[in-house]
PAZAPA-4460 file (N, C-alpha, C; in steps of 0.05 Angstrom, whole numbers, plus 32768, in hexadecimal, padded with zeros to 4 digits):
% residues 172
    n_x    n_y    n_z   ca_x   ca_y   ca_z    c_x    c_y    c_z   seq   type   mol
   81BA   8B2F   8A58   81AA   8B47   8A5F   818E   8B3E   8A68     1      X     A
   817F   8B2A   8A61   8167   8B1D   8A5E   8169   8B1E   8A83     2      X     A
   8180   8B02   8A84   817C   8AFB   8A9D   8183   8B15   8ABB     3      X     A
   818C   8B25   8AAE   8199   8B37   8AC5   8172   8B46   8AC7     4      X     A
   816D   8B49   8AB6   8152   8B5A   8AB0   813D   8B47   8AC4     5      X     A
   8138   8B33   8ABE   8127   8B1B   8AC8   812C   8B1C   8AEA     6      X     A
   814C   8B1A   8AF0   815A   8B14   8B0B   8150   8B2C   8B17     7      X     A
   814E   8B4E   8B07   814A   8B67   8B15   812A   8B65   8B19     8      X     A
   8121   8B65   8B0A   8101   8B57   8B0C   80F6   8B48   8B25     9      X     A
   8105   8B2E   8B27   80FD   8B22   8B40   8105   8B32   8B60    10      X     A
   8123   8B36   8B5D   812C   8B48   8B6E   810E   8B5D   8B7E    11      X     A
   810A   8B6A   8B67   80F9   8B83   8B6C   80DE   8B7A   8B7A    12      X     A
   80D7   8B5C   8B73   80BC   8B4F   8B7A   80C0   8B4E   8B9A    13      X     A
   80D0   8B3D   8B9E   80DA   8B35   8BB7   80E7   8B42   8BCC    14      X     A
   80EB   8B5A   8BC0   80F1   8B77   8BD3   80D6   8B7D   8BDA    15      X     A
   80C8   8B85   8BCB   80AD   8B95   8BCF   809D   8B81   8BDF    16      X     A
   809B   8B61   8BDD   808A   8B50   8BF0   8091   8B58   8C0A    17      X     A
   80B3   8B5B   8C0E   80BB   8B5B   8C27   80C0   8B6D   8C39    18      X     A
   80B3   8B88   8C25   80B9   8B9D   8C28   809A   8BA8   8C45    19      X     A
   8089   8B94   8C3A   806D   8B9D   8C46   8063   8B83   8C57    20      X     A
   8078   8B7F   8C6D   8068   8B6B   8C85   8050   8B68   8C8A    21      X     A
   803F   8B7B   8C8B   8022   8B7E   8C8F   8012   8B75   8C7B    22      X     A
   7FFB   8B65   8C8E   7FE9   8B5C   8C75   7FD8   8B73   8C71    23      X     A
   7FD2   8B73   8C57   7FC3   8B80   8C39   7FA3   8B82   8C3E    24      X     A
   7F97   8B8B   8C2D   7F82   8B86   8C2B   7F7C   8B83   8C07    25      X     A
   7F6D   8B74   8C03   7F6F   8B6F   8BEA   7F48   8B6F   8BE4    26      X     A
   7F39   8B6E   8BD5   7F1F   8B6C   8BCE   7F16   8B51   8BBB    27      X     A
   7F09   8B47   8BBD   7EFC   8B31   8BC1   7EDD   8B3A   8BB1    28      X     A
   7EDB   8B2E   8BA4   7EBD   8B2E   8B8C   7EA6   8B12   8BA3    29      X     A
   7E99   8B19   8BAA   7E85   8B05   8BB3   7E76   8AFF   8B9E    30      X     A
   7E5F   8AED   8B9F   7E4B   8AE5   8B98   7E40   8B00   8B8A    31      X     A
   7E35   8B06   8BA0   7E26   8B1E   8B9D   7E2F   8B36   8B8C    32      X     A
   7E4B   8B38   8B87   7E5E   8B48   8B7F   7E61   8B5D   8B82    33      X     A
   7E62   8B66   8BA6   7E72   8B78   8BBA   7E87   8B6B   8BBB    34      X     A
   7E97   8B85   8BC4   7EBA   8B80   8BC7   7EAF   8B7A   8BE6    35      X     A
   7EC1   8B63   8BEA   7EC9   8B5F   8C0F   7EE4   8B5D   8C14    36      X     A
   7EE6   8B72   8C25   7F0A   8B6E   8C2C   7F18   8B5F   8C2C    37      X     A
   7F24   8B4B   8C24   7F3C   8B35   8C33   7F59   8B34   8C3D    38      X     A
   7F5B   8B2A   8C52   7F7A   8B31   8C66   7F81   8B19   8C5E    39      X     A
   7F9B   8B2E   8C4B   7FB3   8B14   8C42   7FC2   8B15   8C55    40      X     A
   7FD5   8B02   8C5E   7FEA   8AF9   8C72   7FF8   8AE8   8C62    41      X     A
   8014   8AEC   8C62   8032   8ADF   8C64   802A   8AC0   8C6B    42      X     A
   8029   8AC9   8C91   8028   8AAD   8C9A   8012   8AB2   8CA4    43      X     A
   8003   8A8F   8C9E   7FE2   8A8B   8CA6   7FE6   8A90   8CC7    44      X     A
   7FCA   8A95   8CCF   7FCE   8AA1   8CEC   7FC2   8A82   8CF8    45      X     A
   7FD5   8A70   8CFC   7FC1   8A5C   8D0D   7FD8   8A56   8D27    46      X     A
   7FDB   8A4E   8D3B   7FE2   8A4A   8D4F   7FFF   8A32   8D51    47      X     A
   8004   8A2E   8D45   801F   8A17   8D3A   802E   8A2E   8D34    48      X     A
   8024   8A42   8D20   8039   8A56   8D13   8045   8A6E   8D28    49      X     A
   802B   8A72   8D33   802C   8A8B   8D49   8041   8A7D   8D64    50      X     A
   8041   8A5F   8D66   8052   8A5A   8D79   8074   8A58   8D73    51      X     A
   8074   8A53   8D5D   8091   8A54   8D4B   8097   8A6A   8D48    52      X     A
   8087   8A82   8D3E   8089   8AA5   8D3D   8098   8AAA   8D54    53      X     A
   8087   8AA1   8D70   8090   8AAA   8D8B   80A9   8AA2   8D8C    54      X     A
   80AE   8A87   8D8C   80C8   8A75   8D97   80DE   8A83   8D86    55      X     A
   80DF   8A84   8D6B   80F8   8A88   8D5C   80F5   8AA5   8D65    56      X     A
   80EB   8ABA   8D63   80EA   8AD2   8D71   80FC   8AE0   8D8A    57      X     A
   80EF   8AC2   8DA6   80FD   8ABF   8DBD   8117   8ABE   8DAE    58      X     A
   811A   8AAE   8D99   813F   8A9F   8DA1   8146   8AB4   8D9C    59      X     A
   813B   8AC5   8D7C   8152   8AD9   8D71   8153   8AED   8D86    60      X     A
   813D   8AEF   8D9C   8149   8B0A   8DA9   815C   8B07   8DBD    61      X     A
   815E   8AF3   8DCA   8167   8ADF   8DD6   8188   8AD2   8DD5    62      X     A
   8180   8AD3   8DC0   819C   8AB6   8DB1   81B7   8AC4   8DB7    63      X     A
   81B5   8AE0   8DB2   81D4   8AF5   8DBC   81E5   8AEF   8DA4    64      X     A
   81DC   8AE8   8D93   81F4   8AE3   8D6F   81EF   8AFC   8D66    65      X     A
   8202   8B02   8D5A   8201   8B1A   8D43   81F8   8B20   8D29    66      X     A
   81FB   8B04   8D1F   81EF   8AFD   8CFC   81D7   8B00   8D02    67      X     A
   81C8   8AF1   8D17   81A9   8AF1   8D19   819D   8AD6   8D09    68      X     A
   81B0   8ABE   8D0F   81B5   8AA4   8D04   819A   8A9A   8D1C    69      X     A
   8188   8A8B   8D13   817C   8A7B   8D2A   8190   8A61   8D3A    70      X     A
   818A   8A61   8D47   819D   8A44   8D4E   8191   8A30   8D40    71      X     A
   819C   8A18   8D44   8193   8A00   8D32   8182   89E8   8D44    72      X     A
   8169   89F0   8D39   8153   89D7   8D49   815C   89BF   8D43    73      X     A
   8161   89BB   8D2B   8167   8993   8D20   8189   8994   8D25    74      X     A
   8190   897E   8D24   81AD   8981   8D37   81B6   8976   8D15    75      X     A
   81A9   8971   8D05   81B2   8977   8CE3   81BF   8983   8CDD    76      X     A
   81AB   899B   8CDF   81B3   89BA   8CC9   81CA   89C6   8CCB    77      X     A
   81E2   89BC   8CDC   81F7   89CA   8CD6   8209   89B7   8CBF    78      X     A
   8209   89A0   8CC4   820E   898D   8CAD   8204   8990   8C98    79      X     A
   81ED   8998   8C89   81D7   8999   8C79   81EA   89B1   8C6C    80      X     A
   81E6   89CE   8C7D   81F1   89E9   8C87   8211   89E2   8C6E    81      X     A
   821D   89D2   8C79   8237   89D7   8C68   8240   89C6   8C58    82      X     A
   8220   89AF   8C55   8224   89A2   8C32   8221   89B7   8C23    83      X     A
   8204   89C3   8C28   81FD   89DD   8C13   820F   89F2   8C13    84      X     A
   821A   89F2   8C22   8231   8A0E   8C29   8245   8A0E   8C11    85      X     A
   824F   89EE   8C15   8264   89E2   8BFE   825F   89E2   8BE3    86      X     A
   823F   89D7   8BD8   8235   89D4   8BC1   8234   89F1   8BBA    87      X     A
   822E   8A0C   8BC5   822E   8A1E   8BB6   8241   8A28   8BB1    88      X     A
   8254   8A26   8BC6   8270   8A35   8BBB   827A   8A2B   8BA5    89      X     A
   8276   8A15   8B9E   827E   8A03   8B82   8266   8A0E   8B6F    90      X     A
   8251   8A17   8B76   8241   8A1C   8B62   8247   8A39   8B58    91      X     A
   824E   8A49   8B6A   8259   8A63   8B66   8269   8A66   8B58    92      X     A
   827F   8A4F   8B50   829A   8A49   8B4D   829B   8A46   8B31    93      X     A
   8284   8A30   8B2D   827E   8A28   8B09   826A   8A37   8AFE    94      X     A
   8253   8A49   8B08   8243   8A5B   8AFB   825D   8A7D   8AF6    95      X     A
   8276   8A7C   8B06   8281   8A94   8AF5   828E   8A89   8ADB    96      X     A
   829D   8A6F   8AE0   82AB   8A5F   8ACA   8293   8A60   8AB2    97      X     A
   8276   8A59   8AB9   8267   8A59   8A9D   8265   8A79   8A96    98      X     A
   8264   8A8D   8AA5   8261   8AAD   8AA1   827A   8AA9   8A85    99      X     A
   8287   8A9D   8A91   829C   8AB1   8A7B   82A3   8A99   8A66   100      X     A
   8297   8A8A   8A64   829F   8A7B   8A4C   828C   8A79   8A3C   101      X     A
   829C   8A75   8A1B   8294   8A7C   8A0A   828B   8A55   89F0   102      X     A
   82A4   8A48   8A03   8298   8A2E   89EA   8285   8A22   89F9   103      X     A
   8274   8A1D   89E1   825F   8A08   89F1   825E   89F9   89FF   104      X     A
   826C   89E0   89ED   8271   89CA   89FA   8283   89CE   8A1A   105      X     A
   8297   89D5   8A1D   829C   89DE   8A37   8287   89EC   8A45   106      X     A
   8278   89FD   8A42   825B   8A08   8A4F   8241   89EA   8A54   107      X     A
   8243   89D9   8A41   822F   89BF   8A4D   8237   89AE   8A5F   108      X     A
   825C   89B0   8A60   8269   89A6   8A74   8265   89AE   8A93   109      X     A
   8260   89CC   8A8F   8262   89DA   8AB0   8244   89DF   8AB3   110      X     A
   8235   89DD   8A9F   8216   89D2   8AAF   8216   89BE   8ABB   111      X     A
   821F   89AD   8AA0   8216   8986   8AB4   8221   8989   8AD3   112      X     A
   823B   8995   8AD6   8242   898E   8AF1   823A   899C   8B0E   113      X     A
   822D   89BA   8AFA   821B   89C4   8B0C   8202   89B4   8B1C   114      X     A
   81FD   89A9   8B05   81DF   899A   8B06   81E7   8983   8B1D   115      X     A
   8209   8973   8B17   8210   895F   8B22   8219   896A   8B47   116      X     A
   822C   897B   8B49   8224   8987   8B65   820E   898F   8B73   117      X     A
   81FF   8999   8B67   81DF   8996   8B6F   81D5   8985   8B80   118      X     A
   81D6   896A   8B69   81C7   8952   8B69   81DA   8949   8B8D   119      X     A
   81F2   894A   8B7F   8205   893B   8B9B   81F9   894C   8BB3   120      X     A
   81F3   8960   8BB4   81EF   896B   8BCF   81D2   8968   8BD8   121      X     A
   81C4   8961   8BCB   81AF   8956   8BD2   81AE   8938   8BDE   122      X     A
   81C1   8928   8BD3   81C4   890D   8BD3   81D9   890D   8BF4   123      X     A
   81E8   8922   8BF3   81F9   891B   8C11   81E5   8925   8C26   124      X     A
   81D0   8937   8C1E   81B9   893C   8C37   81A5   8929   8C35   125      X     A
   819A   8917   8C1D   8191   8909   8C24   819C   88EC   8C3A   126      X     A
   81C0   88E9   8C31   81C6   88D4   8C38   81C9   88DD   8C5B   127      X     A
   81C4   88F3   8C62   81CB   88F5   8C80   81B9   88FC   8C91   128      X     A
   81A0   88FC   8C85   8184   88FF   8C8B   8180   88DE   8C94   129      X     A
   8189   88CC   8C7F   8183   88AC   8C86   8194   88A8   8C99   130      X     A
   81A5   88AE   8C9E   81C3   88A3   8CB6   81AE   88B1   8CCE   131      X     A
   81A6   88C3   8CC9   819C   88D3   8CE9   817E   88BB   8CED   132      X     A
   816F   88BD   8CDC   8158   88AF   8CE0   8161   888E   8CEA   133      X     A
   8177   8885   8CD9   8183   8865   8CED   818F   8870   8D06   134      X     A
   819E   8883   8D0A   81A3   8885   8D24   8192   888D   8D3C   135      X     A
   817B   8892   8D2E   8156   8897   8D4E   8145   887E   8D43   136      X     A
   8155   886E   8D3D   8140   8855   8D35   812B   8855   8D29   137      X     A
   8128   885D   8D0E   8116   8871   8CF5   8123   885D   8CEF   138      X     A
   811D   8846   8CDF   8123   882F   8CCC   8114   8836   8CB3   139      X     A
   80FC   8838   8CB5   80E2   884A   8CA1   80F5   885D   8C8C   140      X     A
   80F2   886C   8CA4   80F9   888E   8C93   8111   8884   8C84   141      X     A
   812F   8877   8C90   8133   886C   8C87   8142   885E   8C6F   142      X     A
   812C   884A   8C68   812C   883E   8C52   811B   884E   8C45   143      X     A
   810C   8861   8C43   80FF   8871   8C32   8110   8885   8C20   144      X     A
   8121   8890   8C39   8137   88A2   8C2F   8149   8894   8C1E   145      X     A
   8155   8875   8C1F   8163   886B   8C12   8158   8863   8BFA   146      X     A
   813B   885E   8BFB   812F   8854   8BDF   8137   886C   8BCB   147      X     A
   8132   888B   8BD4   812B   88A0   8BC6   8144   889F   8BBB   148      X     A
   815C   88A6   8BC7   817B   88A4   8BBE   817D   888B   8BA5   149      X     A
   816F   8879   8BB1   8174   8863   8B9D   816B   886B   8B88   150      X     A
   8152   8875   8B80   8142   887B   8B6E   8155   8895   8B59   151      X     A
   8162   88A6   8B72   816A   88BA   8B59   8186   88AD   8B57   152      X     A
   818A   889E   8B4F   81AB   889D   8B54   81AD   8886   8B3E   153      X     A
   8199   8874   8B38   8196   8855   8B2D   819F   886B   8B0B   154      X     A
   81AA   8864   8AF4   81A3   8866   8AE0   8188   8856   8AD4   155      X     A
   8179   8871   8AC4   8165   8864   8AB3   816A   8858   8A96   156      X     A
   815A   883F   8A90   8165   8833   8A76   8157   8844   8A6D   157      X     A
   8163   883C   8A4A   8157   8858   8A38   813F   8848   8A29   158      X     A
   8133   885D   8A1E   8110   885A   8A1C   8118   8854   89FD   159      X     A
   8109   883D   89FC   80FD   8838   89E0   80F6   8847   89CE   160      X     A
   80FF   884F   89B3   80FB   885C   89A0   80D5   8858   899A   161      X     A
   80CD   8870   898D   80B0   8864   898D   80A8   8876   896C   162      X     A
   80A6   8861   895B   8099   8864   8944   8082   887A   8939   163      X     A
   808F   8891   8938   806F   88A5   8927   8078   88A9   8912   164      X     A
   8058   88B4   890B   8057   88BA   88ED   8068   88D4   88F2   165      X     A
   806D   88E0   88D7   8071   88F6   88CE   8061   8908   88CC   166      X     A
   8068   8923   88D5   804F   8936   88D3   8045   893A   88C4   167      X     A
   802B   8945   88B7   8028   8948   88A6   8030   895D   888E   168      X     A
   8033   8957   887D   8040   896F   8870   8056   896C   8875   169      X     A
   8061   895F   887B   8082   895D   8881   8091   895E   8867   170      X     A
   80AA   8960   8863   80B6   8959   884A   80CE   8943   8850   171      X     A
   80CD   892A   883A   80DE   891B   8844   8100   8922   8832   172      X     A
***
């Protein structure tokens, strides 16, 4: 009940942000301590954004699709597009399996592997982010991308036990 409450909560946040395109005016304490108006904006108004506004704009009016899908700038994101596509349907798959179960230990099972599809679909976009960067001659990017994979993927040894006192007042 907590979480359905919490989920309707956010829901409600994120309707109402998106509900009001227009920037706000909000008041502002100076120095002096008059209110001065301030114009909030979504997106900062600087000239990089206003040219991307325009362009993706053109496509969607443009593009003639029905979903209202942008096309795909990086010749990635459709690969990317149906790792994540995959990882959720599996995630959809094991978050109803934990809905309805009741033993624990089977419930720490269908976390870990939540946690472990996760991890993998991160790890097959990282590993095809490096294949694209060796294939435009990105050696850099790279071996950067490969370090990072290395890094989450290496097991860590386990940490030395470390000697404290007892709290105080403790009872032994």
């Amino acid at each position: 009940m907590k979480k359905f409450l919490i989920t309707m909560m956010l829901l409600v946040a994120v309707s109402a942000l998106a509900a009001d395109p227009q920037p706000t005016q909000n008041s502002k304490s100076n120095a002096a301590g008059t209110n001065e108006p301030v114009e909030v904006r979504g997106v900062p108004n600087i000239s990089v954004n206003q040219a991307e506004i325009k362009k993706y704009g053109a496509e969607e009016k443009s593009g003639g699709n029905d979903i209202g899908i942008h096309p795909a700038s990086n010749p990635l994101m459709p690969e990317i597009n149906r790792i994540q596509d995959q990882a959720t349907a599996r995630l959809v798959d094991l978050n109803s399996q934990l809905q309805n179960q009741s033993n624990d230990a089977r419930s720490l099972e269908l976390i870990r592997e939540m946690e472990s599809v996760k991890q993998e679909a991160e790890l097959d976009i990282m590993r095809l982010q490096a294949r694209a960067a060796l294939a435009r001659g990105d050696q850099e990017t790279a071996t950067q991308i490969n370090n990072a994979i290395e890094e989450m993927t290496t097991p860590r040894p386990p940490r030395q036990a470390i000697e404290r006192p007892a709290p105080a007042g403790a009872r032994n």
